[in-house]
N, C-alpha and C positions, 0 to 999 in steps of 0.2 A: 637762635631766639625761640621763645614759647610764644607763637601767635595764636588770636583766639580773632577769629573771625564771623560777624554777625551776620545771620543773611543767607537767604538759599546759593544754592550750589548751580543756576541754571547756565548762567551767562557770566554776571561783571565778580560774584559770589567763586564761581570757578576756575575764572584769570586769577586773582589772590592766589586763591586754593595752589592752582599749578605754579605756578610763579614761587610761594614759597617752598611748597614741597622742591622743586628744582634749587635751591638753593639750602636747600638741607634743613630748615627750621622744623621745629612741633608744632604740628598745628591743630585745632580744636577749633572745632562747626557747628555755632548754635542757629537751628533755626526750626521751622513747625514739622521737619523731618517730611516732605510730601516729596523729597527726591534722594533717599537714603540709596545708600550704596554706589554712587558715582565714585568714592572712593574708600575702596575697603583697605580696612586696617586704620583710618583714621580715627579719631573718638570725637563723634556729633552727640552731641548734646539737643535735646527734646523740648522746644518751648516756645512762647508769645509775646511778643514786645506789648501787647494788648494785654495781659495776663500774667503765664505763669512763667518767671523765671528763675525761680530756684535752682534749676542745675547749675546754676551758677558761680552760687555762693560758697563760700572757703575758699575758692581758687583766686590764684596769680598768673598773671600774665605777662611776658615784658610789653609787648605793643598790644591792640587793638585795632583792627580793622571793622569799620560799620558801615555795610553796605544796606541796611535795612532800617536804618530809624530816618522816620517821616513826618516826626513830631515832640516836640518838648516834651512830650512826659513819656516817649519812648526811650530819651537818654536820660531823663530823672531816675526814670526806675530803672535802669542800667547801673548807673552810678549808685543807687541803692546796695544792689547785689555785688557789686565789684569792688567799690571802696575804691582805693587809692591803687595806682597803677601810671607803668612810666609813660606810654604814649598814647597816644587816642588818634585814631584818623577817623574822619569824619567824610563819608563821600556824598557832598552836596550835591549843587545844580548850580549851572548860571541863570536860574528860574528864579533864584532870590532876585533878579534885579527888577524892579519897576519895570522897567519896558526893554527891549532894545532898538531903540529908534536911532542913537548914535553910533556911527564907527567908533571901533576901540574904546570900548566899555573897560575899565580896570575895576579893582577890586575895590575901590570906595565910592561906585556908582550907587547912588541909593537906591533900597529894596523896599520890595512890598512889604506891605501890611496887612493885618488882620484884627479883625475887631473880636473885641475882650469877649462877647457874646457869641462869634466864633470857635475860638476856641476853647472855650469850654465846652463846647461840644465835641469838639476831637477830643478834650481831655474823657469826654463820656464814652466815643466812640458811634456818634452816633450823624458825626461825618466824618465824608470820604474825603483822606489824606489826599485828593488827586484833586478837589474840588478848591482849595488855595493853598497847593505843591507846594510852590515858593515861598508863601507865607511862613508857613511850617519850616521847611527845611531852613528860614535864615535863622527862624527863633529856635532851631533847635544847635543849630552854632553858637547862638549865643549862651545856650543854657549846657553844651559839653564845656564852654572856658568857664563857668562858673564850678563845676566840679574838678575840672584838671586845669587850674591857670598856667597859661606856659608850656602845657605840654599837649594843646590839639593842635591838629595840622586839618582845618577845613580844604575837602577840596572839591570846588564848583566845577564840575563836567561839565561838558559839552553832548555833543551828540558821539557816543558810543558806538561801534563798530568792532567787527570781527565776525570767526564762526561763535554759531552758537546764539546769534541774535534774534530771540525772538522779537523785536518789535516789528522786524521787515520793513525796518527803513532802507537802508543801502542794501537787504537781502532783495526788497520786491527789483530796484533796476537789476542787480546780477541778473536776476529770474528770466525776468523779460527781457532787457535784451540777450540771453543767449537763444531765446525760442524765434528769433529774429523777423523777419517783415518791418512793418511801418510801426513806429512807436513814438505816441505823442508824447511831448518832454514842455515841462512848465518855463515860462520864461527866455531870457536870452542865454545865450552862450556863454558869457564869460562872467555871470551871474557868481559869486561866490561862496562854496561851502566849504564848511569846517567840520572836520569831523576827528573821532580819535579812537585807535585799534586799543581795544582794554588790556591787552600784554602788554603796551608800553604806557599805559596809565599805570598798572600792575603794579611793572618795575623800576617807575618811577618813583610812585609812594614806596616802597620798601628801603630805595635807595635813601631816598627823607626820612623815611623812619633810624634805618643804622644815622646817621646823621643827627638823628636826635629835632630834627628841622620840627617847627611850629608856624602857626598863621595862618592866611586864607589865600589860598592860589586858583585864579582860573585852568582850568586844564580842559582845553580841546585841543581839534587840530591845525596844521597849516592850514592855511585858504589855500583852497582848489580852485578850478570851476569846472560848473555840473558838465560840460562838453568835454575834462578830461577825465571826470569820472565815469560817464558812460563811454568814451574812448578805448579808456581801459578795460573797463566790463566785454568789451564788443572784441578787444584782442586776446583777454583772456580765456575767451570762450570760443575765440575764432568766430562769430558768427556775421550774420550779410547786415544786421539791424541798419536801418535809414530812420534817421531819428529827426522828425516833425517838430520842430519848435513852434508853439502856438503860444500865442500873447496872453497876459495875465488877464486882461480884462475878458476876451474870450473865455478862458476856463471860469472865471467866478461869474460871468451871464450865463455859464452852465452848467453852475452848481456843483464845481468842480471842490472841493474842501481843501484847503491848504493841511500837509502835513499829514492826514489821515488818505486823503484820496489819490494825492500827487503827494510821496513825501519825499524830503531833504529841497522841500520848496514853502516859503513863506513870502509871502506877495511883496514883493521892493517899493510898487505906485500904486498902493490898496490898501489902506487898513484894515486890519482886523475889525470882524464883530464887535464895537464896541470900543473901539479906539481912536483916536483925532487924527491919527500920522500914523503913517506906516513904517513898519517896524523893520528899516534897510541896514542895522547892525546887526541883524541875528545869527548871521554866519563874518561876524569880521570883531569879536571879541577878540581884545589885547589878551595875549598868554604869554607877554612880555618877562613878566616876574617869573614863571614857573618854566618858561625857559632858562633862565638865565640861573635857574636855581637845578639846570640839569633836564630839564624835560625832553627826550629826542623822541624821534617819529622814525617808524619803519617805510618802507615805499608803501605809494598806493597800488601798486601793484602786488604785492605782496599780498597786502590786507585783502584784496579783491579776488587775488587767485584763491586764498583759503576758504573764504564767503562760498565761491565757485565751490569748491570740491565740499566744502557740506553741506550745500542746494542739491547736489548730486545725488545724495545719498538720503536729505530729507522725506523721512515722511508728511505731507501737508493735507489737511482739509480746509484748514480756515488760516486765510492771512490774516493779519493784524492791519495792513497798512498796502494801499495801491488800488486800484479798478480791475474791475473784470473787464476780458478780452472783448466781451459785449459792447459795456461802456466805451470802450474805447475805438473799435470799430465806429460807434456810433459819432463822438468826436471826432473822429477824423474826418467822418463823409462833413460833420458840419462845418470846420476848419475848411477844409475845400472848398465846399459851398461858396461860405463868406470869401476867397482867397477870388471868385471867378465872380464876384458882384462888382 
């Protein structure tokens, strides 16, 4: 197949990338070129889902893979330059949905919205695609089946995992527990997450694409729990970690941030800023259909040993996501404190 894929090359842009190059297709990389040369001999393509995409134009593709449109008129003007074309993938979010307050959310749980005076302002650019994520990415599923009826395959991730991730969610626990001592951990033990390695999100879309498959599919992972994911962290790296379970209400009396401060933790008996009910489906989304439609899982061990070996070799100055050694020192002596009242 001739794939054209949208989207830097950093992380979920370079699962595709490898994934089809290993299966032998042509592939072509449009994106603002700020990380050229990951794979030489390739032909990337120079442009702006905001702007200019002409390199575009006159060409065919058999599929489509679009890891970088964030908003309806990022596939308008896609669909501009492209025309007509056999498949379309579409890499969502489960962010479209309204909340996640219930277990087993499927894919006709209803999504957010966006007011018409909103978006006109992304269509200006003059908001941030991250300010209503979900709003965007559902109407932008709705606006690739108007250009290709029948032939998009929306698919709503989950939280993403592998090497190569920068957000440092699942990278900040490898991190820390391999540096071992006492390490405060959000919540109870058998607390559940979901997460999914992007080579087998990868090869799951390509396999739907040869398939011809269309629709909207959740895609994350099995439910874990966060005690066998640092488990495995703690075996993969051999290290002594004693991992501190401190109650939700404790970390948010201490201004503890769900997701950003403590991530692959979202408060089970807390709402969110701005919420009535706390959001206890956020890691126990149905992936019933996109199972069933093919979707497997590599071990978590696996996915955590690779994490391991490229935390090894990272260069770091600034995380994206977790506490300094500080902070956390500091949580513990107070965790203690309260534990001896």
């Amino acid at each position: 197949m001739n794939i054209l894929i949208l989207g830097g090359t950093r992380f979920l842009g370079r699962a595709f990338t490898e994934e089809a190059l290993k299966r032998g297709y042509r592939v072509t990389l449009f994106n603002r070129g700020t990380n050229k040369g990951l794979f030489p001999g390739l032909e990337e393509l120079t442009g702006d889902r905001n702007g200019d995409m002409t390199a575009l134009k006159n060409r065919k593709w058999d599929a489509v893979i679009d890891t970088s449109g964030f908003a309806p008129h990022h596939i308008r003007k896609t669909a501009e330059v492209l025309g007509d074309i056999g498949h379309y993938t579409f890499i969502s979010s489960i962010s479209v949905y309204r909340d996640w307050i219930p277990a087993g959310i499927q894919e006709d749980y209803p999504l957010q919205m966006i007011s018409d005076e909103k978006l006109a302002e992304s269509e200006k650019g003059t908001l941030s695609p991250y300010e209503h994520y979900g709003a965007l990415k559902a109407l932008s599923e709705e606006e690739a089946e108007k250009h290709w009826p029948g032939r998009v395959m929306n698919v709503r991730a989950g939280q993403l995992v592998g090497p190569f991730d920068y957000t440092d969610r699942l990278p900040y626990w490898v991190q820390r527990v391999s540096r071992g001592g006492q390490a405060i951990v959000p919540g109870r033990q058998d607390r559940p997450v979901q997460m999914i390695d992007v080579r087998d999100l990868a090869a799951w879309v390509f396999n739907m694409v040869l398939q011809g498959r269309a629709g909207t599919y959740n895609a994350t992972g099995q439910k874990e729990t966060m005690e066998d994911i640092l488990q495995t962290c703690k075996s993969v790296s051999s290290s002594t970690t004693d991992f501190v379970w401190a109650d939700e209400a404790f970390l948010l009396e201490n201004n503890i941030k769900p997701w950003t401060d403590m991530p692959l933790w979202i408060p089970e008996y807390f709402p969110l800023e701005g919420e009535k009910e706390p959001w206890k489906g956020t890691f126990e989304i149905s992936i019933e259909k996109a199972v069933g439609a093919g979707l497997t899982f590599r071990s978590l061990a696996e996915t955590i040993r690779d994490v391991y070996d490229w935390e090894k070799n990272r260069v770091l100055s600034d995380r994206k996501a977790g506490i300094s050694r500080e902070k956390e020192k500091e949580l513990l002596q107070n965790w203690s404190h309260k534990l001896k009242l």
